[in-house]
Each structure stands twice: as C-alpha cells, then as structure tokens.
NUBAFI-390548 format. One record per residue: residue number from 1; x negated, y negated, z of N, C-alpha, C in turn. Coordinates in nm, 4 decimals, m for minus. Example, Ala and Ser with C-alpha at 12.3 -4.5 7.8 and 13.67 -1.06 7.14 Angstrom:
NUBAFI-390548
<pt resi="1" n_X="m1.3190" n_Y="0.5690" n_Z="0.7800" ca_X="m1.2300" ca_Y="0.4500" ca_Z="0.7800" c_X="m1.3200" c_Y="0.3300" c_Z="0.7800"/>
<pt resi="2" n_X="m1.2850" n_Y="0.2250" n_Z="0.7080" ca_X="m1.3670" ca_Y="0.1060" ca_Z="0.7140" c_X="m1.2900" c_Y="m0.0030" c_Z="0.7870"/>
end
This chain:
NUBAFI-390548
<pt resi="1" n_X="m10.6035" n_Y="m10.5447" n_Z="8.9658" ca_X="m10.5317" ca_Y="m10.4213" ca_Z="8.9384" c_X="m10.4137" c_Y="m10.4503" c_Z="8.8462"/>
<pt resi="2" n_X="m10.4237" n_Y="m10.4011" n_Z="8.7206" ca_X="m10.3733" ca_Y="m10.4449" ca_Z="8.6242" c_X="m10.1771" c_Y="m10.3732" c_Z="8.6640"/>
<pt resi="3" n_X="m10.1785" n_Y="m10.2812" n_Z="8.7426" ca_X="m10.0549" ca_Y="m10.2388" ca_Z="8.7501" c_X="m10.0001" c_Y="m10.1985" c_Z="8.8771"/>
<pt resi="4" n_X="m10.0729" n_Y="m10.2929" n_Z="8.9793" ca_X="m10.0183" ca_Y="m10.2954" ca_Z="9.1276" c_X="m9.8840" c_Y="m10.3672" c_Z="9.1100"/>
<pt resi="5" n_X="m9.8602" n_Y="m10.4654" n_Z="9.0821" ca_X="m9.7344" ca_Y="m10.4884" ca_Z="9.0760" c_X="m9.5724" c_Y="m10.3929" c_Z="9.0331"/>
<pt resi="6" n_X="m9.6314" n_Y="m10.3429" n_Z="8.9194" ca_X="m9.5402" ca_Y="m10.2409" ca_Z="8.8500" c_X="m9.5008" c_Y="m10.1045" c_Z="8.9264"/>
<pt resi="7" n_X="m9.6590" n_Y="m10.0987" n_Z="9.0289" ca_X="m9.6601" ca_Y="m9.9339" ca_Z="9.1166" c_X="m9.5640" c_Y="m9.9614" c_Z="9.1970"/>
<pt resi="8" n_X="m9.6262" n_Y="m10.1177" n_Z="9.2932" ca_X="m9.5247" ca_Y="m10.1246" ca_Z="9.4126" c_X="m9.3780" c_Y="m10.1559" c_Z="9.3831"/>
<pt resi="9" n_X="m9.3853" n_Y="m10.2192" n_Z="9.2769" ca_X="m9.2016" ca_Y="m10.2164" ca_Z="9.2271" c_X="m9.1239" c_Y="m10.0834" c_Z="9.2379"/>
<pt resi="10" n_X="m9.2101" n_Y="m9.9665" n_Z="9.1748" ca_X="m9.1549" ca_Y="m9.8310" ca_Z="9.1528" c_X="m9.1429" c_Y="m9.7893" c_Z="9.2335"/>
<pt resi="11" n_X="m9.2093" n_Y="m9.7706" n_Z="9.3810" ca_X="m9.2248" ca_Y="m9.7371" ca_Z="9.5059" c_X="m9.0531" c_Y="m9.8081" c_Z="9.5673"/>
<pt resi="12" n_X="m9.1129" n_Y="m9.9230" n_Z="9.5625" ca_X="m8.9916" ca_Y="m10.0274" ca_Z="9.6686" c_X="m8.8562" c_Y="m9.9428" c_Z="9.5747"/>
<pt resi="13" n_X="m8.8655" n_Y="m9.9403" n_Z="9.4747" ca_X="m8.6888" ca_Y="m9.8950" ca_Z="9.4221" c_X="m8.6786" c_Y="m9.7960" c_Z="9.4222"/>
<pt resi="14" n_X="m8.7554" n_Y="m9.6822" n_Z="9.4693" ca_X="m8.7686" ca_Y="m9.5437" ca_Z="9.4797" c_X="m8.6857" c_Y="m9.5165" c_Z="9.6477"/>
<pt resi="15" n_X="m8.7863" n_Y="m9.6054" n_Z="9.7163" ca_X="m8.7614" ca_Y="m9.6066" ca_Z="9.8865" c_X="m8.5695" c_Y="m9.6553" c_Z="9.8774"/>
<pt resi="16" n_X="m8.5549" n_Y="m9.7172" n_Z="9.7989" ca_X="m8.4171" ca_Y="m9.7166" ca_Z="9.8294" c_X="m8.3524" c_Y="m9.6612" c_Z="9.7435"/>
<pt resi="17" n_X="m8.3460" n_Y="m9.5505" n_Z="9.6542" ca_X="m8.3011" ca_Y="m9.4611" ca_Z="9.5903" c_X="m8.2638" c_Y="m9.3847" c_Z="9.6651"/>
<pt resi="18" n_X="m8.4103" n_Y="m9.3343" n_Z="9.7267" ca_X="m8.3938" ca_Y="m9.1890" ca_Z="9.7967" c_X="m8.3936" c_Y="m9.2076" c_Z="9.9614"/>
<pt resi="19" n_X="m8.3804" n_Y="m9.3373" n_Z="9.9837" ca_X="m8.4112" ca_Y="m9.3361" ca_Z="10.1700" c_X="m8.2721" c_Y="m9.4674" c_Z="10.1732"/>
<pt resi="20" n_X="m8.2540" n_Y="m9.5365" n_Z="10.1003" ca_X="m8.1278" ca_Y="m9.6329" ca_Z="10.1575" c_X="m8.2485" c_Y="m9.7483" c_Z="10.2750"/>
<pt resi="21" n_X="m8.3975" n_Y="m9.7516" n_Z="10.2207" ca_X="m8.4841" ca_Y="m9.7825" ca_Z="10.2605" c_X="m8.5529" c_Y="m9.9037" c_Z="10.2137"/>
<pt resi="22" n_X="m8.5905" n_Y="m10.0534" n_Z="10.1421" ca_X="m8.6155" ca_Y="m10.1270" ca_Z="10.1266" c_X="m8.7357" c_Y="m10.1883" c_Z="10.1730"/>
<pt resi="23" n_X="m8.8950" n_Y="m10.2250" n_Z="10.1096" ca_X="m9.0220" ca_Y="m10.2847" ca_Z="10.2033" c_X="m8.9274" c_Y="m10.4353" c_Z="10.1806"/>
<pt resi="24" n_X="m8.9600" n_Y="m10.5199" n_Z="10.2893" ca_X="m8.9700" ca_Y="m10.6554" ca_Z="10.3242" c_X="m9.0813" c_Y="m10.6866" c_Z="10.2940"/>
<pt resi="25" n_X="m9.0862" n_Y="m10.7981" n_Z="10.2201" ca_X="m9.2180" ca_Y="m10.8944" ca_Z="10.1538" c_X="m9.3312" c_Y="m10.8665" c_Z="10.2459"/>
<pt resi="26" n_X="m9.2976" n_Y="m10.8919" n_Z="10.3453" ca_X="m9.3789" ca_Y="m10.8579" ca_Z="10.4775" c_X="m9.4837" c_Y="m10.7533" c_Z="10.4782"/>
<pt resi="27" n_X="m9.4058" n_Y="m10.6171" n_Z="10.4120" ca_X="m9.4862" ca_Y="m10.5015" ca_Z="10.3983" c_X="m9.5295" c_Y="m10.5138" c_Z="10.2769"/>
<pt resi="28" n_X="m9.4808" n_Y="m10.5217" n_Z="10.1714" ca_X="m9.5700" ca_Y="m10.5606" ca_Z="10.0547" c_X="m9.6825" c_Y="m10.6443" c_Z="10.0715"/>
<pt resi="29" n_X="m9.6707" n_Y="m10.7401" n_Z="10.1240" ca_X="m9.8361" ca_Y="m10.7840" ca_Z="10.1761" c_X="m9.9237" c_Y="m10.6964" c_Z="10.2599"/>
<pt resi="30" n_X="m9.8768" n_Y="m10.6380" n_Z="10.3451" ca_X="m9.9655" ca_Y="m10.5371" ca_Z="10.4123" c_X="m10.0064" c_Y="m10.3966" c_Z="10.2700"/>
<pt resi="31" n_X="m9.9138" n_Y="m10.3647" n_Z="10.2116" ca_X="m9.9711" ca_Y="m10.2946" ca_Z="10.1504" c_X="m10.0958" c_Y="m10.3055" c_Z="10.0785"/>
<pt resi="32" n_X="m10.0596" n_Y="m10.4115" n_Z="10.0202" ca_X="m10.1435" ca_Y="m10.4955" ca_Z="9.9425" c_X="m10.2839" c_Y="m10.4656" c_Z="10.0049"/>
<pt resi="33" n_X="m10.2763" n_Y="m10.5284" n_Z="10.1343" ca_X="m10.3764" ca_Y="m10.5535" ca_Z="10.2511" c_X="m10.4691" c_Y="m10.4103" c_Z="10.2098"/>
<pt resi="34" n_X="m10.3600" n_Y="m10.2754" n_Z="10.2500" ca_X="m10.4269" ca_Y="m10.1816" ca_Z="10.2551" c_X="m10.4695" c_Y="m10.1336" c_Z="10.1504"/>
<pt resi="35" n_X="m10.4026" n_Y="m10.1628" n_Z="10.0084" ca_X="m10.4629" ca_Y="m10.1389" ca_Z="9.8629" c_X="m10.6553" c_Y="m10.1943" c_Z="9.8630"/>
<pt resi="36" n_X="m10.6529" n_Y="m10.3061" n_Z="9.9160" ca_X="m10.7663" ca_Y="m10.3952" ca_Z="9.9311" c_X="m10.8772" c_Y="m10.3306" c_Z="10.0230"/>
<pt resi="37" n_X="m10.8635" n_Y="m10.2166" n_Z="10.0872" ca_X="m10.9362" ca_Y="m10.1557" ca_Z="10.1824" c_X="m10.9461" c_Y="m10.1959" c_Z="10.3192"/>
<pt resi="38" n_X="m10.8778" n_Y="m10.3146" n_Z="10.3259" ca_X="m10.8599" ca_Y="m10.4043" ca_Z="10.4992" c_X="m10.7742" c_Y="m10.3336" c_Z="10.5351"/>
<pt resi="39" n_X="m10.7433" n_Y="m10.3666" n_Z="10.7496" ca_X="m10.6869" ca_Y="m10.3125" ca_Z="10.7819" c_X="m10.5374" c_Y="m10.4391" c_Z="10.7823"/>
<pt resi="40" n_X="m10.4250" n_Y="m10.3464" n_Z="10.8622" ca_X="m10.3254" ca_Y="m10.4264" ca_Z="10.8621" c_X="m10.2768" c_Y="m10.3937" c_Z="10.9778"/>
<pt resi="41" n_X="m10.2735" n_Y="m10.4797" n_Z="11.1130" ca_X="m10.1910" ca_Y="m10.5020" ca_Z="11.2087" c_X="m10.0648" c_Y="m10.4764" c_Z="11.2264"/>
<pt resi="42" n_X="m9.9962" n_Y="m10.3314" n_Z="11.2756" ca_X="m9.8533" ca_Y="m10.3884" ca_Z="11.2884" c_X="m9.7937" c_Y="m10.3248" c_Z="11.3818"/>
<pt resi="43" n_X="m9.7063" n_Y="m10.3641" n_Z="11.4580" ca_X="m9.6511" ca_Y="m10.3355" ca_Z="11.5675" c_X="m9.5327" c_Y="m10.1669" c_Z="11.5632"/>
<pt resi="44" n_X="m9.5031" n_Y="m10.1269" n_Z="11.6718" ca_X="m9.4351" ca_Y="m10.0307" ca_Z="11.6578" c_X="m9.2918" c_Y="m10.0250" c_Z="11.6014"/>
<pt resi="45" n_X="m9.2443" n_Y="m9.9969" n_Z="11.5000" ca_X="m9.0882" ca_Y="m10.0033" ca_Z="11.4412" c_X="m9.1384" c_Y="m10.1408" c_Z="11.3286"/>
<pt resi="46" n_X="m9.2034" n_Y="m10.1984" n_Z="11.2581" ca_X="m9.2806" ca_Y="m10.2634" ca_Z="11.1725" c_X="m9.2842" c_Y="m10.1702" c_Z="11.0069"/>
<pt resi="47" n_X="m9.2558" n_Y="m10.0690" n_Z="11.0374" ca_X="m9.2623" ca_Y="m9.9845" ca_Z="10.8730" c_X="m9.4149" c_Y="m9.9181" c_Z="10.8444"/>
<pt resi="48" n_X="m9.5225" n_Y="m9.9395" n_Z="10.9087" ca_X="m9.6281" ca_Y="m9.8661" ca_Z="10.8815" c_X="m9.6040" c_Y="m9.7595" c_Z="10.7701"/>
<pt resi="49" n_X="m9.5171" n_Y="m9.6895" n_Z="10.8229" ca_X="m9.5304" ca_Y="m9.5312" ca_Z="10.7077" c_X="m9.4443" c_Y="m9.5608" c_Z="10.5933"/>
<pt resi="50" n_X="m9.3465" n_Y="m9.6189" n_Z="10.6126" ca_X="m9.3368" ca_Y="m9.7194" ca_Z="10.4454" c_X="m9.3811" c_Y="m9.7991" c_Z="10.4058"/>
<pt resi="51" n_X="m9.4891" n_Y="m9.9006" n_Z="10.4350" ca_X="m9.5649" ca_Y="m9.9488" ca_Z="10.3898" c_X="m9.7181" c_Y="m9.8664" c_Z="10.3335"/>
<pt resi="52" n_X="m9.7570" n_Y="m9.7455" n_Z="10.3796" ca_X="m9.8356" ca_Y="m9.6889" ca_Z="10.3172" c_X="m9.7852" c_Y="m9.6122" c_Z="10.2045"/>
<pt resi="53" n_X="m9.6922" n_Y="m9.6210" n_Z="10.1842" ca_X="m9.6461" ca_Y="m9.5290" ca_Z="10.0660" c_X="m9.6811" c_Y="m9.6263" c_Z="9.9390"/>
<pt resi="54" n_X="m9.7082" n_Y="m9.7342" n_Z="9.9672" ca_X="m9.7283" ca_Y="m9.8543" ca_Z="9.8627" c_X="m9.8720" c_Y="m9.8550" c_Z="9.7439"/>
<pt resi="55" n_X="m9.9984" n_Y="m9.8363" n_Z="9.9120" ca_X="m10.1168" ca_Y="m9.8075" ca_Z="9.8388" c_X="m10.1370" c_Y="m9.6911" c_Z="9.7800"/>
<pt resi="56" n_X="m10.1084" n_Y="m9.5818" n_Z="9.8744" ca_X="m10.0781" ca_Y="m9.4330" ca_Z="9.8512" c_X="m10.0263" c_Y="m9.3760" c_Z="9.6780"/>
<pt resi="57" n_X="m9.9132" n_Y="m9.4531" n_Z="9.6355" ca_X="m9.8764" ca_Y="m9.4182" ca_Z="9.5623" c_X="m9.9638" c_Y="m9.4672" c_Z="9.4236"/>
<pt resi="58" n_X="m10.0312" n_Y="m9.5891" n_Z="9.4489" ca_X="m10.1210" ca_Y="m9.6895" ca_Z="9.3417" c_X="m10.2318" c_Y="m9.5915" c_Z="9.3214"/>
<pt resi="59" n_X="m10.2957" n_Y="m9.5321" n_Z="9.4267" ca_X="m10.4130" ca_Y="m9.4967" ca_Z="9.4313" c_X="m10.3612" c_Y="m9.3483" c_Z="9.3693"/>
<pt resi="60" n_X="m10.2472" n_Y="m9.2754" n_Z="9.4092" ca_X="m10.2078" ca_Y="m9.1473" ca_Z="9.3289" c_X="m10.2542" c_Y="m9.1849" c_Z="9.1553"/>
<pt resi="61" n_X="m10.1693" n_Y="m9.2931" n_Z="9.1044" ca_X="m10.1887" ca_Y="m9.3423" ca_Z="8.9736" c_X="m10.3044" c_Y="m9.3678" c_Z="8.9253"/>
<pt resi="62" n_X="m10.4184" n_Y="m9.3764" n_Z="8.9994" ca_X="m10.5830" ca_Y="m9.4365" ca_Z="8.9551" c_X="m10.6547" c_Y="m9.3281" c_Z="8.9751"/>
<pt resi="63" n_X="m10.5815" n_Y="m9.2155" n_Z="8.9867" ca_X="m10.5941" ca_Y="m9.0442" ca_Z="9.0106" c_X="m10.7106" c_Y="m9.0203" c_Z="9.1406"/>
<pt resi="64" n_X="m10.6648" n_Y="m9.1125" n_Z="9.2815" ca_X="m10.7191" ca_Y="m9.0844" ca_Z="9.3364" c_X="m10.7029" c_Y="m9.0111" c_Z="9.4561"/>
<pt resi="65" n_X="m10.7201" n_Y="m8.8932" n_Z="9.5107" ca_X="m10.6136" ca_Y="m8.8278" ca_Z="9.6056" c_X="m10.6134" c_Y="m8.8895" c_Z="9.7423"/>
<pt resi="66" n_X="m10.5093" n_Y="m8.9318" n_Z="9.8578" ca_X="m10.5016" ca_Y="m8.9970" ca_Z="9.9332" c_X="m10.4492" c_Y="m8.9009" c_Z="10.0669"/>
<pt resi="67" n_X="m10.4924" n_Y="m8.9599" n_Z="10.1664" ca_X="m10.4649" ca_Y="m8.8709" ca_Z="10.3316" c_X="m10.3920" c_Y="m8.9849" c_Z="10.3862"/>
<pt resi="68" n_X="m10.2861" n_Y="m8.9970" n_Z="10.4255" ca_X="m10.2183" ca_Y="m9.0576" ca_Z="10.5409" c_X="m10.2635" c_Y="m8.9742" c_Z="10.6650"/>
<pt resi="69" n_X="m10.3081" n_Y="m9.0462" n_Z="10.7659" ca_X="m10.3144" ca_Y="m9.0021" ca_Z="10.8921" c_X="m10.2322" c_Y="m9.0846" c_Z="10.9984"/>
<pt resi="70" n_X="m10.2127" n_Y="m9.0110" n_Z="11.0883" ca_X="m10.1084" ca_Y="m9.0616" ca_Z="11.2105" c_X="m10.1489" c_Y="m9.0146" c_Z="11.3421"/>
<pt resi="71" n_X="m10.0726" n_Y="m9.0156" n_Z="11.4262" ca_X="m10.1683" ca_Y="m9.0376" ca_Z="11.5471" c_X="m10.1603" c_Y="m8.8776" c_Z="11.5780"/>
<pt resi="72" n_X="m10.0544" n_Y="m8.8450" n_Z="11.5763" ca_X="m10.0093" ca_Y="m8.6820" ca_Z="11.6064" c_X="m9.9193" c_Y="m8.6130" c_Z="11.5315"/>
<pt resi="73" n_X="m9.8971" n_Y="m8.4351" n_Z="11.6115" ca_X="m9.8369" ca_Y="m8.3364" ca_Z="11.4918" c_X="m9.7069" c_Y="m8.3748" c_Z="11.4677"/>
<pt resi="74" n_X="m9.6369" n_Y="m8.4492" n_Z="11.5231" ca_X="m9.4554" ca_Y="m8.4760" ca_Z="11.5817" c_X="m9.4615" c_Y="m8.5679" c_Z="11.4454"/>
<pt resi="75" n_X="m9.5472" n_Y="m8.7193" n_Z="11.4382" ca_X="m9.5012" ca_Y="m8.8031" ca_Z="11.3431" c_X="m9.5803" c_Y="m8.7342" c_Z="11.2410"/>
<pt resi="76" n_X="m9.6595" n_Y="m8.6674" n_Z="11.2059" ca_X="m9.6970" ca_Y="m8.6412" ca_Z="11.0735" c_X="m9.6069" c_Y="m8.5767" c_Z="11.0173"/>
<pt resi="77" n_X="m9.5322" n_Y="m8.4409" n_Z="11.0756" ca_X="m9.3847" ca_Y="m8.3859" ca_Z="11.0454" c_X="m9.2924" c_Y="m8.4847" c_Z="11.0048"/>
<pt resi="78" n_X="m9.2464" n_Y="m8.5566" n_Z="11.0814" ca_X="m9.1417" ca_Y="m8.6444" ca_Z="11.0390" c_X="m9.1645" c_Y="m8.7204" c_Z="10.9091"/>
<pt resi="79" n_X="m9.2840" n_Y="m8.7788" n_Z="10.9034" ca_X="m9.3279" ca_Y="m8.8556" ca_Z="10.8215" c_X="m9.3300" c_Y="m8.7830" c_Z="10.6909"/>
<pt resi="80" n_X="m9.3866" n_Y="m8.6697" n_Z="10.6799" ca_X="m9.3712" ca_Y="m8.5937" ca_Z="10.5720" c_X="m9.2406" c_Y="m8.5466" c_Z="10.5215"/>
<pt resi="81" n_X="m9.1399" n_Y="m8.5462" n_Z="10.6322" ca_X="m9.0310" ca_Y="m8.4680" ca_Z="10.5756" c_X="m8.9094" c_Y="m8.6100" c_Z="10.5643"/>
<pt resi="82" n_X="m8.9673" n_Y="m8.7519" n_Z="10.5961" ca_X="m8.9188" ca_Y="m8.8542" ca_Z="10.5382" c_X="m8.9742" c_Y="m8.9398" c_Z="10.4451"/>
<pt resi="83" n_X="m9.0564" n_Y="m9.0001" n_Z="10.4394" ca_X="m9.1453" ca_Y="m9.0475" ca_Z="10.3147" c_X="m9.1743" c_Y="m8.9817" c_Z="10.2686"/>
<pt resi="84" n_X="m9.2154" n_Y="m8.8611" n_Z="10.2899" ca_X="m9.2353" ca_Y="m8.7192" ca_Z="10.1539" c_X="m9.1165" c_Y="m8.7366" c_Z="10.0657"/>
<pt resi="85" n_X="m9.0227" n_Y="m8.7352" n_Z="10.0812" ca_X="m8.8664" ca_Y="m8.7452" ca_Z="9.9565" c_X="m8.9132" c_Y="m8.8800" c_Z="9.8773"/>
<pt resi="86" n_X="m9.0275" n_Y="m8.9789" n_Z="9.9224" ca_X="m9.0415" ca_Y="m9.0788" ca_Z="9.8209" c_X="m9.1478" c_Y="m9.0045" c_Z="9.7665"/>
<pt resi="87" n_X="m9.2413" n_Y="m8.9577" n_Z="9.8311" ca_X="m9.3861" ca_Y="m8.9049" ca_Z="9.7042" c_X="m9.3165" c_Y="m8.8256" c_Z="9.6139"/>
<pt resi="88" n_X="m9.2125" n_Y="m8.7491" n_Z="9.6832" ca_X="m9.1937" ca_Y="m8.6101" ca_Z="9.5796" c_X="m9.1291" c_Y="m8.6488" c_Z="9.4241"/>
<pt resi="89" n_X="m9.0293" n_Y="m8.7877" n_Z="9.5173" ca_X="m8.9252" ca_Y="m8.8126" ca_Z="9.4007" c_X="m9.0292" c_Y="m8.8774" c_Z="9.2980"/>
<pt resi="90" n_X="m9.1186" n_Y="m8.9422" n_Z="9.3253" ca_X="m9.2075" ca_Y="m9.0306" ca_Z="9.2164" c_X="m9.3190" c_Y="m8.9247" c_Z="9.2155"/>
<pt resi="91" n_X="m9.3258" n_Y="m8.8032" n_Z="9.1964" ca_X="m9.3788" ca_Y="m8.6666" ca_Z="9.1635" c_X="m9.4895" c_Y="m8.6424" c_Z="9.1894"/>
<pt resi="92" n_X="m9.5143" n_Y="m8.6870" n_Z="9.3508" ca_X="m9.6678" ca_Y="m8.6555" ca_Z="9.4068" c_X="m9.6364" c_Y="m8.5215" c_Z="9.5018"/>
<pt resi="93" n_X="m9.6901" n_Y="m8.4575" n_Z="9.5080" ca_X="m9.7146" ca_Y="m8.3225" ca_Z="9.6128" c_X="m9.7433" c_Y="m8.4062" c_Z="9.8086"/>
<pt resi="94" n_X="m9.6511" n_Y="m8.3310" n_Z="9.9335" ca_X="m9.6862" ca_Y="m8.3672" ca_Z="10.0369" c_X="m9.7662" c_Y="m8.1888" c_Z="10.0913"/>
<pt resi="95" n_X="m9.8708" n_Y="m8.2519" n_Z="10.1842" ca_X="m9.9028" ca_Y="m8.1494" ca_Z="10.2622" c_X="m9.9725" c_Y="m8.2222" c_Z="10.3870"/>
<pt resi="96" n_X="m9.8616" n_Y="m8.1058" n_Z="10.5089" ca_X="m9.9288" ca_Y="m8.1415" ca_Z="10.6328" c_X="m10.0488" c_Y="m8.0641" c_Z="10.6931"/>
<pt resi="97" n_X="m10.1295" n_Y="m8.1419" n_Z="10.7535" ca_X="m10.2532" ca_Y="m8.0313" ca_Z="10.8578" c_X="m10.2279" c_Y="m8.0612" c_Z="10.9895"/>
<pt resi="98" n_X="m10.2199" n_Y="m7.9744" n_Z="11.0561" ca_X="m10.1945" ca_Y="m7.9127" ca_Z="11.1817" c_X="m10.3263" c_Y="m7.8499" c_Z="11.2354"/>
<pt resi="99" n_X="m10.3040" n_Y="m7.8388" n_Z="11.3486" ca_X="m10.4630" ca_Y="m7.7811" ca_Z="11.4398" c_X="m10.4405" c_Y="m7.6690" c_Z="11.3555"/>
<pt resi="100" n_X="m10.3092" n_Y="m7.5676" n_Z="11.4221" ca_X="m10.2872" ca_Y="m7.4770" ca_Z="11.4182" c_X="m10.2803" c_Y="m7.3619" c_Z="11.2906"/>
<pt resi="101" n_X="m10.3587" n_Y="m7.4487" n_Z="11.1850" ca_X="m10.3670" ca_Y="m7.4366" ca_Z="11.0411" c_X="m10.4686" c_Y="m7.3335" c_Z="11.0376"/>
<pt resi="102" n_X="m10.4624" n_Y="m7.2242" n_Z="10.9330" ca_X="m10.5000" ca_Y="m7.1110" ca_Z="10.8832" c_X="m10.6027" c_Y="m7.1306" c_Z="10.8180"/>
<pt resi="103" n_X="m10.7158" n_Y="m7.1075" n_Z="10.7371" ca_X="m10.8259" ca_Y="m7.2193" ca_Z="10.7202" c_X="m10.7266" c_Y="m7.1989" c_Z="10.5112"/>
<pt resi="104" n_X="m10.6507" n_Y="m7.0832" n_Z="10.5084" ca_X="m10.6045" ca_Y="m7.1286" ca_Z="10.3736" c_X="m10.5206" c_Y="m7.2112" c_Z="10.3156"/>
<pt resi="105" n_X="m10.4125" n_Y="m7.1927" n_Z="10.4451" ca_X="m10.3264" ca_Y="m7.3082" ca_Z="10.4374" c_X="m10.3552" c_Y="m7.4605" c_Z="10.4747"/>
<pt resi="106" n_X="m10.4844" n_Y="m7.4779" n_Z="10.5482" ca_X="m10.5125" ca_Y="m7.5857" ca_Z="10.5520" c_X="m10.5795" c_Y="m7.6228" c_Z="10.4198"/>
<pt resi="107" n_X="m10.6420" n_Y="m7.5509" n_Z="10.3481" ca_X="m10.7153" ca_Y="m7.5923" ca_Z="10.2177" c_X="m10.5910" c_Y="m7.6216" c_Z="10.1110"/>
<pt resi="108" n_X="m10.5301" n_Y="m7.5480" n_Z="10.1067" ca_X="m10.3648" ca_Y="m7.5735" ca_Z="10.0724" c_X="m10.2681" c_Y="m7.6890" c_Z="10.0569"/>
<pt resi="109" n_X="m10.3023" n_Y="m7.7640" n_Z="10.2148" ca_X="m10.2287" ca_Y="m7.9012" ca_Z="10.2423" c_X="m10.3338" c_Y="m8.0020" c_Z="10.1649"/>
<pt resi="110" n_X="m10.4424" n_Y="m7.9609" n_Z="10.1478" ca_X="m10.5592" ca_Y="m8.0868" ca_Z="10.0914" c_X="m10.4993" c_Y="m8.0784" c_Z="9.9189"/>
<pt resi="111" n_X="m10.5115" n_Y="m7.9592" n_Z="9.9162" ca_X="m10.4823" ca_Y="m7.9401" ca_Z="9.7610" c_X="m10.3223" c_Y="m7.9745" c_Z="9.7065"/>
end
C-alpha cells in the first residue's frame, strides 16, 4: 500500500488536533493488523476505536466505504460523537444504526 504510511500519519495528527488524542506504536500495528484483514486482540481501555480509525480512514481513501461495529447502542453513540470529530475533520461523513431506525434513516446512516 503505496500510501498507508502517509494515511496513518494524517489520522495519528488529526487524533491529536482534534481529540488531544495520540495512537501508541502499539496501535499502529494493530491497525495495520486490521488494514491486512486479520484480527487484533485487545483488551478493554487498549484504544480499539482509535485504532480503527487508522484502517477506516485508508480504506475511505481506496474509495472504499467502511462500517465500524461495536458491541451496542451506548458505545456506537459515543464513538460516533468522539472519533466522528476525527472522520469529519479529515472529511469523511459519520452515521449511526440503531434498532430503532426508520428503514429511511437507516438507509441514510449507510449512505
């Protein structure tokens, strides 16, 4: 990948632009991991949802559209309305799905 390096640079200095947020080498390898289609092991308070913002954002650039999933409605909210300020600022669109989704507004959050 001729410009994984350059994505995750933009990402990592974005996350601390707009979050006062920083990946540890640590997560850059997991990203990596997950750029690669493997999974990545990591414990609770570990950065998971900043570390997906890594592949997430690579794969935005290779124009490919991407789903973060999480376990439930509580962290997908949060998650969106905190790592969303990194997609938005590096000018990707967030949308959440909820059960409780309308079948337009759920077509909505895909789009």
């Amino acid at each position: 990948d001729e410009i994984l390096e350059e994505a995750f640079a933009v990402v990592r200095e974005a996350a601390w632009r707009v979050l006062k947020m920083r990946h540890y080498d640590v997560q850059l390898l997991a990203g990596l991991v997950l750029h690669e289609g493997r999974l990545a092991e990591m414990a609770t308070g570990e950065g998971k949802t900043l570390v997906a913002s890594l592949p997430t954002y690579l794969a935005a650039l290779e124009g490919q559209g991407t789903l973060v999933v999480t376990v439930n409605e509580y962290l997908a909210r949060r998650d969106a309305e905190t790592i969303g300020q990194i997609y938005r600022f590096l000018g990707l669109t967030v949308g959440i799905v909820q059960a409780d989704l309308e079948t337009a507004d759920r077509r909505d959050a895909y789009d």
